[in-house]
Steps between C-alpha positions, in 0.01 A plus 500: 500500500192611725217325395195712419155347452216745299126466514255622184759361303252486188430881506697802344768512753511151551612395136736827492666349798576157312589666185765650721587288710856419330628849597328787667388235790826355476675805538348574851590164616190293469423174346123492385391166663168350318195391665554118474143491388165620475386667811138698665590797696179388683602157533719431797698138403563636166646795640706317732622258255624748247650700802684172635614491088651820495612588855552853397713756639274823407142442333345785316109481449413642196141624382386240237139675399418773280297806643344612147394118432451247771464679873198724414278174388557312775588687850461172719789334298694848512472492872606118536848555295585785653422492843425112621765444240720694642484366875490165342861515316619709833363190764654244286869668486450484857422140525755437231818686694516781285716765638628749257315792316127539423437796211101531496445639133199786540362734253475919511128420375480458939558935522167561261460827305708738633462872444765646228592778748672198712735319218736332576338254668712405806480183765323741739225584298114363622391184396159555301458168302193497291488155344481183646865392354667794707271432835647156462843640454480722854328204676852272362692802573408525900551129502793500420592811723379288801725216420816727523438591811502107636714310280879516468506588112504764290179589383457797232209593286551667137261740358531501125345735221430390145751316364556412134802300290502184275260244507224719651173397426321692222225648683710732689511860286894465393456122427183571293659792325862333403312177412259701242795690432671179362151368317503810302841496346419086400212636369248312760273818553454842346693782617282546827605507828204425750541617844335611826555795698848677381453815711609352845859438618703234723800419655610231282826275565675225256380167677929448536521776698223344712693233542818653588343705791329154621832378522665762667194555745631102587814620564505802712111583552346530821319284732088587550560819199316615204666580181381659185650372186462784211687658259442836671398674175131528345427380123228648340371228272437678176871606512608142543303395205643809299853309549393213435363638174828688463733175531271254294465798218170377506220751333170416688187659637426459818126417630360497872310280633447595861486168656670285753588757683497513899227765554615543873881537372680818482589732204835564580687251695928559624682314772779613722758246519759684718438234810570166333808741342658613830394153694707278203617783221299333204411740203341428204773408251260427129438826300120486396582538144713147559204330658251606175797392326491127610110516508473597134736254445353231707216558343616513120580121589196384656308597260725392217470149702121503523442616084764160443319295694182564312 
């Protein structure tokens, strides 16, 4: 077994990766590897140290802050994760030997608003970030270009839209709604669902399928490219909420509260995924009425957990 060695291992994608870690990481032929410790991406022995721990084969650096929450309140700490963070984890795999496969985990937020008349939203499209969090992501994203072209690995950067799946946090809209969702039928809260802005779509992707195109962008993606990881199809969020409703059998009102929303986002947001497709023929393989599925239901049992517990 390869050994594989992940970064932002406390976020969304992170904790998805344990929780699969027994099978779909398996199956392409990795071993996750853990850190050994706690470690700084700005610190450069603890770095080291947890690098010497793990000697991996393939390291994937994975986004471990939250756009909505933590990035707009505090742009100098956005900009030392991602970027001096960044060069930080890539110096010390140099110092440490590494010499496998570097996947640089991005964010579409880096292509801005993008006019309707344009969708899908392809690799080749102008970069028009317009929040600190995606002018961090370009600045990582060039880095990481630049060591490509000078270092003897394989060094790929992934570009993915909104993800959602079990044991997403619930102030993201299909977190908040399944979690409510499961209050109501305990009888936690009246028969109100309180939302923000349901009028806008977005390319959203079960966080396995993430993974799986991760994975296969290890195995057969390509040195110094960009790759968009999407579902290729645009959700309008009222209609996902109107199967949610449908599934659940749930009778609710629904009430909008226009806030938290990225007022320098776009209204209607697709991806193209044809070039990580043709460069290592992943798809997305989970039905979005199986991901609400396991979100209602992770959510039925959180919250069951949380009323026991009180």
């Amino acid at each position: 077994m390869r050994r594989l060695f992940i970064t932002g291992e406390s976020g969304f994608v992170g904790r998805a990766f344990d929780r699969l870690r027994a099978h779909a990481v398996a199956q392409y032929g990795w071993e996750l590897v853990s850190a050994g410790g706690a470690y700084d991406l700005q610190d450069a022995d603890s770095l080291d140290r947890v690098l010497n721990h793990a000697r991996p084969d393939a390291v994937i650096h994975l986004d471990r802050q939250d756009v909505a929450a933590e990035v707009l309140s505090d742009p100098v700490d956005t900009e030392d994760i991602n970027l001096q963070g960044t060069l930080m984890l890539l110096q010390s795999l140099q110092r440490t030997g590494f010499n496998g496969s570097f996947l640089y985990v991005s964010s579409s937020e880096v292509y801005g608003p993008v006019d309707p008349a344009v969708l899908p939203i392809t690799e080749l499209q102008a970069l028009h970030p317009q929040n600190q969090y995606a002018v961090s992501k370009v600045a990582a994203e060039l880095l990481c270009h630049q060591w490509s072209r000078k270092l003897p690995w394989r060094i790929m950067t992934a570009r993915p839209f909104k993800h959602i799946g079990t044991g997403q946090r619930e102030d993201f809209v299909i977190a908040s709604v399944a979690r409510q969702m499961a209050r109501i039928k305990l009888g936690l809260q009246a028969p109100r669902i309180v939302v923000g802005d349901i009028d806008q779509s977005h390319d959203f992707l079960d966080v396995e399928d993430v993974i799986s195109a991760y994975l296969a962008l290890l195995a057969t993606g390509q040195n110094g490219e960009v790759y968009n990881v999407c579902s290729g199809k645009e959700y309008l969020i009222r209609d996902l909420i109107a199967s949610m409703f449908y599934l659940t059998e749930i009778d609710a009102s629904i009430e909008q509260e226009p806030t938290g929303m990225h007022p320098t986002g776009s209204r209607r947001v697709k991806g193209c995924n044809k070039k990580i497709e043709l460069t290592t023929g992943w798809k997305p393989g989970i039905p979005m009425q199986q991901t609400l599925l396991n979100i209602l239901s992770d959510w039925d049992a959180r919250v069951a957990a949380d009323a026991a517990a009180q």
